[in-house]
C-alpha positions, 0 to 999 in steps of 0.5 A, a space after each residue: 827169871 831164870 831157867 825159862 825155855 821161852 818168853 812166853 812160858 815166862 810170861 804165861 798166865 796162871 789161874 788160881 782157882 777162888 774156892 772156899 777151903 771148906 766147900 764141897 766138905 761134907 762126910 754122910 750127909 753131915 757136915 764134916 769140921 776142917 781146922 787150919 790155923 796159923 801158929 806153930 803146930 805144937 802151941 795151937 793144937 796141945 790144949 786139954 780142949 784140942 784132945 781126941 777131937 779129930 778123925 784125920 789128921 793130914 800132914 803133907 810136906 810138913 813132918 820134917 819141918 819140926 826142930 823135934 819131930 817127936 813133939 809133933 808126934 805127941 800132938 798128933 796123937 792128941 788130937 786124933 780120937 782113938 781108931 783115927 788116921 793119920 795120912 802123910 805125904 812129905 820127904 824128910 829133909 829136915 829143915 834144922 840142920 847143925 849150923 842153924 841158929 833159929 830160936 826154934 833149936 832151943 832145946 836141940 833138934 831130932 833129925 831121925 832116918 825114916 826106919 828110927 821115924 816109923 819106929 818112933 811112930 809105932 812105938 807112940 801108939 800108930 800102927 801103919 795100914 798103908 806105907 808107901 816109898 822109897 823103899 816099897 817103889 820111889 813116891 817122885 814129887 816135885 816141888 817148887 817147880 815149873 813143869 815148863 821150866 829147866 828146873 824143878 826140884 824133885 823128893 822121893 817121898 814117903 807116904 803112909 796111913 797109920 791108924 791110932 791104936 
């Protein structure tokens, strides 16, 4: 209720669009998979079956959601098939912090800058084919925001293709 400038934008409309996620999904004329689950990242996609069975994996404002990022990491890289990419949009405002007493921070967390991020990233075998930013040119992505409001959140985002050597 707050941070509206009318009565009428407070009371708008708002269409949400009734699509399949998998329609219009098609690579070469062939079907192309798309996988979503609900769970936790690491538990649904670390079984033996789930190695090297995508082409892409996207991440979009997900990668600093990991109490341990480097385990998000690892399960990225065993999914994608060797020459796979990996597309990621997000900031990295850590969701664990210090005073934080969830069960997800059993274990510690790893809260990493971008640089010691990319870092770790090339060193689990990614190698970048794209790395846009803050430090090439500011990525300004709102969030949780209403674009007729008096308030919106806004990231400055990183964003990158990296490739599986």
């Amino acid at each position: 209720m707050s941070h509206h400038r009318s009565t009428q934008d407070l009371l708008r409309s708002v269409k949400i669009p009734d699509l399949s996620t998998t329609q219009g999904i098609t690579s070469s004329g062939t079907k192309a998979e798309m996988s979503y689950v609900a769970g936790d990242f690491t538990e649904c996609y670390s079984l033996l079956s789930d190695a090297q069975t995508f082409d892409v994996v996207v991440t979009i404002f997900f990668i600093d959601t990991a109490a341990n990022v480097c385990k998000y990491l690892e399960t990225i890289h065993h999914v994608l098939r060797p020459g796979g990419t990996w597309i990621n949009l997000g900031p990295l405002a850590w969701h664990f912090e210090p005073e934080d007493d969830s069960p997800a921070r059993e274990g510690g967390t790893v809260e990493l800058t971008l640089d010691e991020l990319c870092e770790v990233i090339r060193r689990w075998g990614f190698e970048f084919e794209t790395r846009e930013g803050l430090a090439q040119r500011s990525l300004r992505m709102p969030y949780m925001g209403n674009f007729k409001g008096m308030l919106t959140y806004v990231y400055d985002a990183e964003f990158w293709v990296a490739r599986k050597v």
